[in-house]
GUBADO-87460 format. One record per residue (C-alpha): residue in three letters; y negated, z, x; residue number from 1. Coordinates in nm, 4 decimals. Example, Ala and Ser with C-alpha at 12.3 -4.5 7.8 and 13.67 -1.06 7.14 Angstrom:
BEGIN
+------+----------+----------+----------+-----+
| type |    north |       up |     east | seq |
+------+----------+----------+----------+-----+
|  Ala |   0.4500 |   0.7800 |   1.2300 |   1 |
|  Ser |   0.1060 |   0.7140 |   1.3670 |   2 |
+------+----------+----------+----------+-----+
//
This chain:
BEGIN
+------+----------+----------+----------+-----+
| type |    north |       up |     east | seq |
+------+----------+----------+----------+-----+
|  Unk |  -3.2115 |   1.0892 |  -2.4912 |   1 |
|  Unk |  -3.0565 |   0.7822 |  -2.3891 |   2 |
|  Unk |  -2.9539 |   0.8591 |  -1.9965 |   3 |
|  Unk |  -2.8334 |   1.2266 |  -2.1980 |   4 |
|  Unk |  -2.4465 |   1.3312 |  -2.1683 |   5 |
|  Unk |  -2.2724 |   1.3091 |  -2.5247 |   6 |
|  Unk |  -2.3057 |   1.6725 |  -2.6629 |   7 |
|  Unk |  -1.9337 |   1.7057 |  -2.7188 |   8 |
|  Unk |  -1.8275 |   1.6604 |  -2.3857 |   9 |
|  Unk |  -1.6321 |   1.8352 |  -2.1425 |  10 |
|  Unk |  -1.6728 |   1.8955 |  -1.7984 |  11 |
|  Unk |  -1.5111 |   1.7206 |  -1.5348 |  12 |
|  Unk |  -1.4397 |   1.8881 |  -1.2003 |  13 |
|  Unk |  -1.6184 |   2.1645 |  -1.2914 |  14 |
|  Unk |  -1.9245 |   1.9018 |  -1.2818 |  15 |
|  Unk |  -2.1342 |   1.6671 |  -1.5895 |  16 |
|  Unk |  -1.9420 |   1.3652 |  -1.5980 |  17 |
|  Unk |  -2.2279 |   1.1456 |  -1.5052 |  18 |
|  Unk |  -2.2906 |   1.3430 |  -1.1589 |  19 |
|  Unk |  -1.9972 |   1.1692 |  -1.0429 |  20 |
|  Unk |  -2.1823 |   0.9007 |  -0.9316 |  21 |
|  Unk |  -2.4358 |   1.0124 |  -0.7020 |  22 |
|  Unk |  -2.8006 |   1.0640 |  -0.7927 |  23 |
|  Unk |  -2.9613 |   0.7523 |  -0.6319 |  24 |
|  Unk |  -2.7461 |   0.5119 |  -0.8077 |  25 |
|  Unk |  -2.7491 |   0.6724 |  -1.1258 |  26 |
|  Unk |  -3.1445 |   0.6476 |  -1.1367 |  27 |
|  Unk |  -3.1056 |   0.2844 |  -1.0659 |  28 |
|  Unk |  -2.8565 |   0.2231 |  -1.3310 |  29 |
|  Unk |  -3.1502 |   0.3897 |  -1.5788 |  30 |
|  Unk |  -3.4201 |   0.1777 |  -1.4536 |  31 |
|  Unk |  -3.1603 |  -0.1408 |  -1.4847 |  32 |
|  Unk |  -3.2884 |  -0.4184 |  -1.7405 |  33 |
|  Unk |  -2.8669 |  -0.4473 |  -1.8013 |  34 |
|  Unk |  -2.8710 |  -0.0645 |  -1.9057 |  35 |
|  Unk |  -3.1904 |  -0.0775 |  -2.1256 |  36 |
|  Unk |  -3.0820 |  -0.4072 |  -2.3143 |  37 |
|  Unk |  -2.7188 |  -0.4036 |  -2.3105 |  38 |
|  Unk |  -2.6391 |  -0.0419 |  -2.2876 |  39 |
|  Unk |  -2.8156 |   0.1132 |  -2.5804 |  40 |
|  Unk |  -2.6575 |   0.2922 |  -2.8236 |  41 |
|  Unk |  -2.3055 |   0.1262 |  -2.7412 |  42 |
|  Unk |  -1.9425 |   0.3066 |  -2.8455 |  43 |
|  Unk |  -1.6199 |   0.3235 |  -2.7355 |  44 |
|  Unk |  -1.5473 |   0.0274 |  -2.9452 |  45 |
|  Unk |  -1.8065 |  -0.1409 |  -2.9124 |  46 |
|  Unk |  -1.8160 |  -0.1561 |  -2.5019 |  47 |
|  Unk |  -1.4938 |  -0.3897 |  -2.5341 |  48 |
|  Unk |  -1.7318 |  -0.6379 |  -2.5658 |  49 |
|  Unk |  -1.9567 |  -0.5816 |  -2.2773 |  50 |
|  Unk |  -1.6240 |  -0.5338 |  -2.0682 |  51 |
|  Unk |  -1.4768 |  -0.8771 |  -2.1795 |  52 |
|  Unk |  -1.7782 |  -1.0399 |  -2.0407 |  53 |
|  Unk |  -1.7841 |  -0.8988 |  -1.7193 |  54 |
|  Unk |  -1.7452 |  -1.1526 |  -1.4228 |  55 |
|  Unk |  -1.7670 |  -0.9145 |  -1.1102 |  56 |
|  Unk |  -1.6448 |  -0.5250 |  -1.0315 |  57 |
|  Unk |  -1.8788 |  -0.3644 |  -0.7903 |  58 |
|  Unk |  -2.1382 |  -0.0567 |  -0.7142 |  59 |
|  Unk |  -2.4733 |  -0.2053 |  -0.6087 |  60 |
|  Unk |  -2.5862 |  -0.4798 |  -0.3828 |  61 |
|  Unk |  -2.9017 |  -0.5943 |  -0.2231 |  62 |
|  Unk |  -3.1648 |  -0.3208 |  -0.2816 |  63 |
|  Unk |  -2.9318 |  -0.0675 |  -0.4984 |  64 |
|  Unk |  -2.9236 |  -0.3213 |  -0.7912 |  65 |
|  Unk |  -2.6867 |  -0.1649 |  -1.0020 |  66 |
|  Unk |  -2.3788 |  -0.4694 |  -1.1681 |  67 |
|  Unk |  -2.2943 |  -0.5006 |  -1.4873 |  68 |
|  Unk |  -1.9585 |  -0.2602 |  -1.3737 |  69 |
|  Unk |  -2.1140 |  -0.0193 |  -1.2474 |  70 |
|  Unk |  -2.3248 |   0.0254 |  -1.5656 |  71 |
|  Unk |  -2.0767 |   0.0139 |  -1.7816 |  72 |
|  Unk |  -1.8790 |   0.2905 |  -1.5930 |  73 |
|  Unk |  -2.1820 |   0.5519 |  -1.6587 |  74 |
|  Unk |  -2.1981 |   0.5066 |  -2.0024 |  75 |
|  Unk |  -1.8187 |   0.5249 |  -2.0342 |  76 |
|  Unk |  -1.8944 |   0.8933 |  -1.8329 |  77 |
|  Unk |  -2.1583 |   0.9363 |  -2.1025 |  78 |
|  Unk |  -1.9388 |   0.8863 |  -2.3825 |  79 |
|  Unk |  -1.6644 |   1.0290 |  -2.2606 |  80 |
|  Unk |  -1.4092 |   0.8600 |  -2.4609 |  81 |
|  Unk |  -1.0565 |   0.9591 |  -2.5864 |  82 |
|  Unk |  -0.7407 |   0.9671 |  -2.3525 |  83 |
|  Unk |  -0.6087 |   0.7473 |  -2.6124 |  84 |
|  Unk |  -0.8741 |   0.4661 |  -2.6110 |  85 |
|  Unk |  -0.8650 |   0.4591 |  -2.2248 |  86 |
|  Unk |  -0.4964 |   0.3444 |  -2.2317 |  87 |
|  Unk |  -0.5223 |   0.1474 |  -2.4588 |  88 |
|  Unk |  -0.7820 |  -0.0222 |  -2.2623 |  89 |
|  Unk |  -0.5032 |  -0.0437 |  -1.9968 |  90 |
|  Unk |  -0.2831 |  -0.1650 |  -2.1832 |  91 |
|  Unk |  -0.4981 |  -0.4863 |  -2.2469 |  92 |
|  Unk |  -0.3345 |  -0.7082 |  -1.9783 |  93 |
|  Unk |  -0.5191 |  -1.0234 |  -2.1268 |  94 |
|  Unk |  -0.8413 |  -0.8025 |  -2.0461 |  95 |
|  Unk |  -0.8390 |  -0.7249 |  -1.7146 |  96 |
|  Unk |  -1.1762 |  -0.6714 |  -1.5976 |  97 |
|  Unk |  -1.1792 |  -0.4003 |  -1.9160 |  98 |
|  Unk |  -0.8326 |  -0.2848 |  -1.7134 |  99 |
|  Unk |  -1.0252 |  -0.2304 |  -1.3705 | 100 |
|  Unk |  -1.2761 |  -0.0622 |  -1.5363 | 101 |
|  Unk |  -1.0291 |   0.1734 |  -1.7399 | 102 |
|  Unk |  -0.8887 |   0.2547 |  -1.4048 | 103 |
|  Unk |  -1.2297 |   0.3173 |  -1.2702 | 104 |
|  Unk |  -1.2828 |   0.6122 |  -1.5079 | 105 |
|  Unk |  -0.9561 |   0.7135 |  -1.5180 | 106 |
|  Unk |  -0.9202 |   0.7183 |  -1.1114 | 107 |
|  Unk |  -1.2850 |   0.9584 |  -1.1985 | 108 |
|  Unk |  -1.1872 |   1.1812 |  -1.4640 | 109 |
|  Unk |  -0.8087 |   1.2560 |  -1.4654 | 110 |
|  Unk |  -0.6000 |   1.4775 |  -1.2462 | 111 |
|  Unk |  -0.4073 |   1.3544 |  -0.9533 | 112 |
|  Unk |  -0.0717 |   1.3907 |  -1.1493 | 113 |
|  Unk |  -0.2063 |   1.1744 |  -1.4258 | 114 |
|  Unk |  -0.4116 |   0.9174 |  -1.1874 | 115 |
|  Unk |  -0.0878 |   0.8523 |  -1.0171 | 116 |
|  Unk |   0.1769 |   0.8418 |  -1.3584 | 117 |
|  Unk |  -0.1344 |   0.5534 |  -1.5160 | 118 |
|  Unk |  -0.2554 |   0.3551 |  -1.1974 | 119 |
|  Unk |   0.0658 |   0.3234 |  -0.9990 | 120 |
|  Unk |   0.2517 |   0.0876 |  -1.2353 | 121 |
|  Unk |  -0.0949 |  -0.1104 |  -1.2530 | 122 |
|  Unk |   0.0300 |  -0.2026 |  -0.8815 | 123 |
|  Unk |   0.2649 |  -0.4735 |  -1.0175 | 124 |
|  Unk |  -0.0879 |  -0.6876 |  -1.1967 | 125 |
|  Unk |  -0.1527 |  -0.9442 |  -0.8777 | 126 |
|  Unk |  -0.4351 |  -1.1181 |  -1.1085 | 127 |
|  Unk |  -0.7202 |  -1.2182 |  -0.9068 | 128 |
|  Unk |  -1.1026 |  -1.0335 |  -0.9323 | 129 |
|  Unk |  -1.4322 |  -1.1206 |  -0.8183 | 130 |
|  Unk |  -1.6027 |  -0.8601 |  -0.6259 | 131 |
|  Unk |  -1.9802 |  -0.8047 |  -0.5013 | 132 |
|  Unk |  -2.1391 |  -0.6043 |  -0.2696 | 133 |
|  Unk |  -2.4136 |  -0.6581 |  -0.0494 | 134 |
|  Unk |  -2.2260 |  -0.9169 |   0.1672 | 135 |
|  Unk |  -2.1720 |  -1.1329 |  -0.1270 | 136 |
|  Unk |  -1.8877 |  -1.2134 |  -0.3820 | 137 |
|  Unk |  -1.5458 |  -1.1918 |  -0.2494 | 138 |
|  Unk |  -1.1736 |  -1.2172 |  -0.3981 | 139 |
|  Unk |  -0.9602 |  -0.9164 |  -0.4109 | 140 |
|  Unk |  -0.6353 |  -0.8816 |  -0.6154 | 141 |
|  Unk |  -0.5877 |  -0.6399 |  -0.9509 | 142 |
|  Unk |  -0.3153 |  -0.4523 |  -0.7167 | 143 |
|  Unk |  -0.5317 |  -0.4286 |  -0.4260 | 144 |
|  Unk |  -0.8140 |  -0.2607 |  -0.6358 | 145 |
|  Unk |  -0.5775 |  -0.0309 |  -0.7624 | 146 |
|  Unk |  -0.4569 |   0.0825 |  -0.3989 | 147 |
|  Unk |  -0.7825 |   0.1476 |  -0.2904 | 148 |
|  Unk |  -0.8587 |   0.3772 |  -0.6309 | 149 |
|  Unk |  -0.5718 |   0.6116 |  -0.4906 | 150 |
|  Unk |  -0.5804 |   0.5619 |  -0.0971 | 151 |
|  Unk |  -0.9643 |   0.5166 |  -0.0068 | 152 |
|  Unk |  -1.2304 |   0.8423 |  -0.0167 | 153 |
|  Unk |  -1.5131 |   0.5721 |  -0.1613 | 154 |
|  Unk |  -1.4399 |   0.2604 |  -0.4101 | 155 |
|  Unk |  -1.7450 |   0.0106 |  -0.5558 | 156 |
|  Unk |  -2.0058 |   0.2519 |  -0.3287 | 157 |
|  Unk |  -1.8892 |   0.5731 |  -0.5399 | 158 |
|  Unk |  -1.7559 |   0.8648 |  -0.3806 | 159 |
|  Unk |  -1.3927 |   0.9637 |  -0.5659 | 160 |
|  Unk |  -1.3005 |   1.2907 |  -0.6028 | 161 |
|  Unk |  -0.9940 |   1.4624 |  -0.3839 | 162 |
|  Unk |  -0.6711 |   1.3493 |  -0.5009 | 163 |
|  Unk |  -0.3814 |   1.5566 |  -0.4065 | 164 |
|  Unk |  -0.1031 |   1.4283 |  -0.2122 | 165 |
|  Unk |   0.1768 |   1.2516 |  -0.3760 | 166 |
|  Unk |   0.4374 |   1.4509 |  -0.1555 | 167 |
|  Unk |   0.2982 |   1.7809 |  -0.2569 | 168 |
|  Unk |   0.3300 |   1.6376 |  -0.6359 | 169 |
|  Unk |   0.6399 |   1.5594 |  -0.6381 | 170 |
|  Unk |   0.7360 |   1.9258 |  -0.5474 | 171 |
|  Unk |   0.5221 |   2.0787 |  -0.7728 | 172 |
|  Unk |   0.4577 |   1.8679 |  -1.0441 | 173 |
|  Unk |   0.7668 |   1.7200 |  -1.0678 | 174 |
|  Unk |   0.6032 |   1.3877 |  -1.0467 | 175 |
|  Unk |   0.8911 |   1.1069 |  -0.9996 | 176 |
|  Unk |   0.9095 |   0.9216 |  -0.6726 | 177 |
|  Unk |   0.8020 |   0.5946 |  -0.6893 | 178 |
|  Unk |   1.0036 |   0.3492 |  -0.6446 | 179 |
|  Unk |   0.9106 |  -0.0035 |  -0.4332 | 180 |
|  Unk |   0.9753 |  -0.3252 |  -0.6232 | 181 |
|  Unk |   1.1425 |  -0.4272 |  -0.2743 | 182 |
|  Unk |   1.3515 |  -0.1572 |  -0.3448 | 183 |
|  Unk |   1.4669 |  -0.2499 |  -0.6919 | 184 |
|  Unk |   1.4967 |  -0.6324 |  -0.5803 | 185 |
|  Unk |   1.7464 |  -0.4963 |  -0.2759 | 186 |
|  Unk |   1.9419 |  -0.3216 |  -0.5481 | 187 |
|  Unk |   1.9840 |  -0.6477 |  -0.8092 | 188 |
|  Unk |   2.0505 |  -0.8251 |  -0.4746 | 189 |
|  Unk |   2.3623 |  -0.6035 |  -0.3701 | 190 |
|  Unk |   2.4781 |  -0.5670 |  -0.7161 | 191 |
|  Unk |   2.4840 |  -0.9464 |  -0.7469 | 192 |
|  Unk |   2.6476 |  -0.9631 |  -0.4075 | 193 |
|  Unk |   2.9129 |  -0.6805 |  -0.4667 | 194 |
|  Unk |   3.0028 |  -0.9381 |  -0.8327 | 195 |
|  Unk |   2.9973 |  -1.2852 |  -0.6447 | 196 |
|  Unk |   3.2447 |  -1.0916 |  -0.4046 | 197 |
|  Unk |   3.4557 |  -0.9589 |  -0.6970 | 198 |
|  Unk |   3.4756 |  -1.3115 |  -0.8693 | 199 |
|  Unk |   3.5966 |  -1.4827 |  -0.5342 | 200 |
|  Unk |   3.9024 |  -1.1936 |  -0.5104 | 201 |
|  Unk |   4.0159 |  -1.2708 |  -0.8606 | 202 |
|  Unk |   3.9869 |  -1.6111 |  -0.8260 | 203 |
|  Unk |   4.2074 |  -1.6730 |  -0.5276 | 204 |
|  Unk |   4.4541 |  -1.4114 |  -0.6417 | 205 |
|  Unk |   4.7567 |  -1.5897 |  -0.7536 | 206 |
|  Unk |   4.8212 |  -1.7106 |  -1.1021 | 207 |
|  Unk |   5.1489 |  -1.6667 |  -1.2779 | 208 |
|  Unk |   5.1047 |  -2.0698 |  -1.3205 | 209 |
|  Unk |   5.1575 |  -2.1171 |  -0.9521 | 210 |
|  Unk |   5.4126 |  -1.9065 |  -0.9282 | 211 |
|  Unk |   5.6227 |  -2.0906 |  -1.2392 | 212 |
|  Unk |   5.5558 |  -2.3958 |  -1.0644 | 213 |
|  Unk |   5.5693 |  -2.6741 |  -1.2956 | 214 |
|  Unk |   5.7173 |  -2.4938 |  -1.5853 | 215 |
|  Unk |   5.7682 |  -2.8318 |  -1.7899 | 216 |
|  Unk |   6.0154 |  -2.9746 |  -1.4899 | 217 |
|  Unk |   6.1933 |  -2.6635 |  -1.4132 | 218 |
|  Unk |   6.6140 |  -2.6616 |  -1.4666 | 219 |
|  Unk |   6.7763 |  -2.3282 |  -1.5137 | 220 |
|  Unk |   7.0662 |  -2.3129 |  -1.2052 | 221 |
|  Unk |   7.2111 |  -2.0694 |  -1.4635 | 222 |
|  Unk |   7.5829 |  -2.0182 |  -1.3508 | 223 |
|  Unk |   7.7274 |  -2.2215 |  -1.6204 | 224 |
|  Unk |   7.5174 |  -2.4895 |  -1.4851 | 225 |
|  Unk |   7.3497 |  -2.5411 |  -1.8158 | 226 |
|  Unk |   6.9920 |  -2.5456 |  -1.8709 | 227 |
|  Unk |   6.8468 |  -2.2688 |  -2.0253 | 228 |
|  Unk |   6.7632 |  -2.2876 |  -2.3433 | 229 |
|  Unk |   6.4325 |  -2.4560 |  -2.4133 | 230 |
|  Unk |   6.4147 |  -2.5218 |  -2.0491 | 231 |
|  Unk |   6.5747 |  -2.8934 |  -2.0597 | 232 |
|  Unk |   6.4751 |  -3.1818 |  -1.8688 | 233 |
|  Unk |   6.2573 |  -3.4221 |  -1.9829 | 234 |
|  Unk |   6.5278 |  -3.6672 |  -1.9788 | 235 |
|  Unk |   6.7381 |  -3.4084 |  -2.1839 | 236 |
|  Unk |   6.9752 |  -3.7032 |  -2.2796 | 237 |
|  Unk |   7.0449 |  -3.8051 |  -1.9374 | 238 |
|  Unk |   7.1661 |  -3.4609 |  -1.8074 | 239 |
|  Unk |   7.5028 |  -3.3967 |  -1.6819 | 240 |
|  Unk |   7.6448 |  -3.0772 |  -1.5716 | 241 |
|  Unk |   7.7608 |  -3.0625 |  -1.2517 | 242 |
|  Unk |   7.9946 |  -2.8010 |  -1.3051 | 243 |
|  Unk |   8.4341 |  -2.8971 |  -1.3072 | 244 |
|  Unk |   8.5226 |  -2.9727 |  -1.6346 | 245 |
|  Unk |   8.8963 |  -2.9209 |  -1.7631 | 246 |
|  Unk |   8.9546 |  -3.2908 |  -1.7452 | 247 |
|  Unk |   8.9023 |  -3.3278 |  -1.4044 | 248 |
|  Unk |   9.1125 |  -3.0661 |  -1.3086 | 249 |
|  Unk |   9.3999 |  -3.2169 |  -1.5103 | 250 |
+------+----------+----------+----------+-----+
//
């Protein structure tokens, strides 16, 4: 009754969700001491736990020994859990070993359209993992793990299902085109550009300051040859007019 699919659920694929990893590995995840200690009788909510601790992703090394991972991921396709819960194991950046196993199932069990909308903005995480696999432990990237789920045909020694091209989405789907983050840093870049360029043009267009000159100086050559009014010298006492007064004519 254990290694038995939850009564309630669906088929995926047309397929149990447990044949989705191939029979040989399956049968070694049953005979597991991690499965028949760890595994028993765990939920939805309860598996958090068993995620949190994880310290590798992986299939099987060495002679088909089953990881912790790839445990984990059966009884998740035994379960069959909510669409809800699965994001919100997603969402659990400071989780992400519980994240790369969300995306596991997820990358199993949901259509292409969906598979790409969840994983692709997973692309952005650059945290480091540990993986293991018969040559030994190695260090792969959160992104990396996630471009493998949607590029390679076979991902921790399982065999993923046929994804349908993104191309072919788009047009049918409607599924947005993604867009790079080298793309949206070009576009901040040449906005920024385009404003330093702006700021330089108003700043050396001329001022109505330089054009006045030094207002506080500046004489009106009015033709009575009076200053304007509040337009005096600063030595307003000192100022003569220039122009012929009556006396002088006389």
């Amino acid at each position: 009754m254990a290694n038995k699919t939850f009564k309630q659920a669906s088929s995926v694929h047309g397929r149990n969700p447990q044949h989705l990893i191939e029979n040989v590995i399956r049968q070694r995840v049953y005979e597991s001491a991690f499965w028949k200690e760890q595994c028993f009788a765990l939920t939805a909510e309860s598996i958090i736990d068993k995620a949190v601790e994880m310290q590798t992703i992986g299939g099987v090394y060495g002679n088909l020994r089953p990881l912790p991972f790839m445990c984990l991921l059966l009884k998740l396709l035994q379960l069959q859990p909510e669409r809800e819960i699965i994001f919100e194991y997603l969402q659990a950046e400071e989780f992400k070993y519980l994240r790369a196993l969300a995306a596991m199932y997820a990358r199993l069990c949901f259509k292409s359209y969906e598979v790409f909308d969840i994983l692709e903005p997973l692309l952005q995480d650059y945290r480091k993992l540990r993986l293991r696999n018969n040559s030994g432990y190695h260090i792969m990237h959160m992104d990396e793990f996630i471009d493998e789920l949607l590029t390679e045909e076979r991902v921790c020694d399982i065999i993923l299902p046929r994804l349908t091209r993104r191309d072919v989405l788009e047009e049918v789907e409607g599924l947005p085109k993604r867009k790079s983050p080298l793309d949206v840093g070009d576009e901040e870049e040449e906005r920024d550009g385009s404003d330093d360029d702006q700021e330089r043009y108003i700043s050396r267009s001329p001022s109505p300051a330089s054009n006045s000159g030094e207002s506080g100086r500046y004489v009106s050559r009015s033709p009575s040859g009076s200053p304007a009014p509040n337009e005096q010298d600063e030595d307003g006492d000192r100022f003569v007019s220039r122009s012929p007064s009556p006396a002088s004519d006389s």
